[in-house]
C-alpha positions, 0 to 999 in steps of 0.5 A: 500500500505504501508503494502505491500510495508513492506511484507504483502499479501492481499486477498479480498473473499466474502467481507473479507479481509485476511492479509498475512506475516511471518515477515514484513520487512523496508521500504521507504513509502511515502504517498499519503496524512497525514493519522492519520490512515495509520500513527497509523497502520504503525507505529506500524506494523513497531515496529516488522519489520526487519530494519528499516521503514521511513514514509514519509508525515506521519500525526502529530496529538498529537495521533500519537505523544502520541502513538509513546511515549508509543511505546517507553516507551514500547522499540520501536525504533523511530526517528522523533516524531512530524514531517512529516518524521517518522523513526521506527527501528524494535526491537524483540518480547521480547525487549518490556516491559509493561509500564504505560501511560496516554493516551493524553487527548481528543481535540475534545471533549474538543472543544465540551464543549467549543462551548457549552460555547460559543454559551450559552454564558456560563463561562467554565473551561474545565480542562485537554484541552490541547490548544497546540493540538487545536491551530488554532482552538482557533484562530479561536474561538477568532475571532468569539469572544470567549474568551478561556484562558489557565489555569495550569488545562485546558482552561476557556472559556467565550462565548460573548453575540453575535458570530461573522461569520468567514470563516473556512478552513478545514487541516491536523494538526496543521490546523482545523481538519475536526472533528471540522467542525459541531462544527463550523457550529453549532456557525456559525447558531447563529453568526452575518453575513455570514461564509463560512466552506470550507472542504479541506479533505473529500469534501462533508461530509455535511451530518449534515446540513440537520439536522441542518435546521431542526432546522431553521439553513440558510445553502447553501452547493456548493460543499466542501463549506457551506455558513452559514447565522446566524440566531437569534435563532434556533427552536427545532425539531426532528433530527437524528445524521448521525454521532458521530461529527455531532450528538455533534454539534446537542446538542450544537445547540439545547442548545440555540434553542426555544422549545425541540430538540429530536436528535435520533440516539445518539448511534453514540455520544456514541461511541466519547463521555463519559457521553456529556449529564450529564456534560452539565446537570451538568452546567446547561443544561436541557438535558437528555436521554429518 
């Protein structure tokens, strides 16, 4: 909709989408919800659109503030980094110019080596974490007993001999991301008493769970909400990973389950992580890839 309300023309046939435009021009968009990806996508088609594109609502996860400094490193216009309420000044063609930029490091991922730690109850330095970006999310942690402190190079984490339960709402930044979730419901098979995950932004994304009984978790879903009662141990199994966040937090709870936990289906951890098997076998993980 934001697209169209800047010019462009859609067709569905046979399944494809064709986009259509001459030039995309300014406009107010407010959306219905703070999209990460109908933030990204907008932003950056409005760089070449005549005047000027507000968007409001918009999503201000530290990617979106990252991608709106390169755009500007590269000369894009833009007014309201950061906030809610995002104003793009289109520029021509030729003002851009090439630019060096180091990409924003990876939260998730660094949340990932972090629950490793913590549900080993290992000693971590996660270096380049940046806990500005995973704010709430280390809250989170602390009550579960995690400690997670910031370094000058990353954050050190240090997991307790035992997790305690929480009760975990899913939001839009700076709140815990949804990609955090199977992370979190993967602590929480282990922790002391009962957690409940509640999922505010896409209800029903559960699809891990399964998985994770397999494995011996005691999990109840009821709607948006996962009720987990912590187990002493988990027990190895097969497992399938439905999907890139999902198969992570497969691994980290097979770290600490009795017995081999073969998870198939990793191509999807693949597409969200670099090498997650040899740095967990690098700090002592038996883990590898068959």
């Amino acid at each position: 909709n934001g697209l169209m309300q800047m010019g462009a023309e859609f067709t569905i046939r046979h399944g494809d989408v064709h986009a259509f435009a001459d030039r995309l021009h300014g406009a107010d968009i407010t959306l219905d919800f703070p999209s990460v990806g109908a933030t990204e996508n907008l932003v950056t088609a409005a760089v070449f659109a005549k005047g000027t594109t507000t968007i409001d609502n918009a999503a201000r996860e530290p990617e979106i503030v990252d991608l709106c400094r390169m755009l500007v490193a590269m000369g894009a216009s833009i007014d309201g980094i950061g906030s809610t309420t995002i104003s793009i000044h289109g520029v021509e063609r030729d003002s851009l110019r090439p630019a060096v930029h180091a990409v924003v490091p990876d939260r998730v991922q660094a949340a990932t080596y972090i629950a490793a730690a913590a549900i080993s109850g290992g000693e971590v330095l996660v270096r380049h974490a940046v806990p500005e970006h995973m704010e709430m999310l280390l809250r989170r942690f602390d009550d579960m007993g995690i400690t997670v402190e910031p370094q000058h190079n990353g954050v050190l984490v240090v997991g307790p001999e035992k997790l305690k339960s929480i009760d975990v709402v899913t939001l839009p930044f700076p709140g815990v991301a949804t990609d955090y979730k199977p992370l979190v419901v993967a602590l929480l098979s282990v922790a002391d008493g009962v957690g409940i995950v509640t999922e505010n932004l896409y209800p029903g994304r559960f699809r891990y769970v399964d998985e994770l009984r397999r494995l011996g978790a005691n999990i109840r879903t009821d709607g948006h909400h996962a009720i987990v009662r912590g187990v002493p141990r988990l027990s190895g199994a097969p497992v399938r990973a439905p999907d890139i966040r999902a198969g992570a937090a497969l691994v980290v709870a097979g770290l600490v389950a009795d017995g081999e936990t073969l998870i198939s289906d990793v191509h999807h951890i693949d597409r969200g992580y670099d090498d997650l098997v040899g740095r967990l076998a690098s700090l002592g993980a038996d883990i590898a890839r068959i």
